[in-house]
C-alpha positions as CSV (number, residue, x, y, z in Angstrom):
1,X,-7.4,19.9,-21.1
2,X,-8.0,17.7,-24.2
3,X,-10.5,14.9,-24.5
4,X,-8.4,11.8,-23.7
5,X,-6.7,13.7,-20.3
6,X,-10.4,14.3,-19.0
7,X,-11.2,10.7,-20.3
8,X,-8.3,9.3,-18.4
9,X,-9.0,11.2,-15.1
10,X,-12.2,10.4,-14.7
11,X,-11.6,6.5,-15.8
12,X,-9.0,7.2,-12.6
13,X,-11.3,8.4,-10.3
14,X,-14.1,5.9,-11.1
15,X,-11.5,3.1,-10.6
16,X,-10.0,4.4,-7.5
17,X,-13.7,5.1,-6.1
18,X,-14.7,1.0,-7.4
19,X,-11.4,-0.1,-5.7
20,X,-12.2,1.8,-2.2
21,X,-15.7,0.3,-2.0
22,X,-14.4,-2.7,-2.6
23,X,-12.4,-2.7,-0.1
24,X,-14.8,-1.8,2.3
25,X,-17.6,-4.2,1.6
26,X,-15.0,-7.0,1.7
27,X,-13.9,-5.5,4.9
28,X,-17.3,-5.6,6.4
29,X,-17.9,-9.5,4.8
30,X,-15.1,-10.9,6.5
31,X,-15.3,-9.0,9.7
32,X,-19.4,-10.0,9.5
33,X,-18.3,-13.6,8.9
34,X,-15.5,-13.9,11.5
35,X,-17.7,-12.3,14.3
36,X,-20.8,-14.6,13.9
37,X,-19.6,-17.4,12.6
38,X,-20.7,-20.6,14.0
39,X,-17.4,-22.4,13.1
40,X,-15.3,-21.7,16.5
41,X,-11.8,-21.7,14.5
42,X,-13.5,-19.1,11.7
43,X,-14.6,-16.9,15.1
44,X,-11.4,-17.3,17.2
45,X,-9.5,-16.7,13.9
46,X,-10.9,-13.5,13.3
47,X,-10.9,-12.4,17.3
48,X,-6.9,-13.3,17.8
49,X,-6.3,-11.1,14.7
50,X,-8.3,-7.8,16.3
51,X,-6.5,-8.8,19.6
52,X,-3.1,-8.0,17.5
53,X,-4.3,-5.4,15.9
54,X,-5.1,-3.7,19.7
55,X,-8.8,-3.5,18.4
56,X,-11.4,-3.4,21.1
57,X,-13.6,-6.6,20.0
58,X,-15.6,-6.7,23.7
């Protein structure tokens, strides 16, 4: 493998590891934010969309 294959593999897997987390920390902000927010329509927002989803919430 030459230098600009390895170069681009591993520019690949450091992007595809920065995309995954992310993912998940925005995943964890908004479902943080939904479930205790104080602004009922933020709350019932997020807690109609889990009901959809058929994600246990209680």
């Amino acid at each position: 493998m030459n230098a600009i294959a390895q170069t681009a593999s591993i520019d690949t897997a450091r992007s595809r590891t920065l995309a995954l987390a992310a993912a998940g920390f925005l995943g964890l902000f908004i479902i943080g934010v939904a479930g205790f927010a104080n602004i009922h329509a933020v709350h019932n927002a997020g807690h109609d969309y889990r009901h959809s989803m058929a994600f246990p919430c209680h």
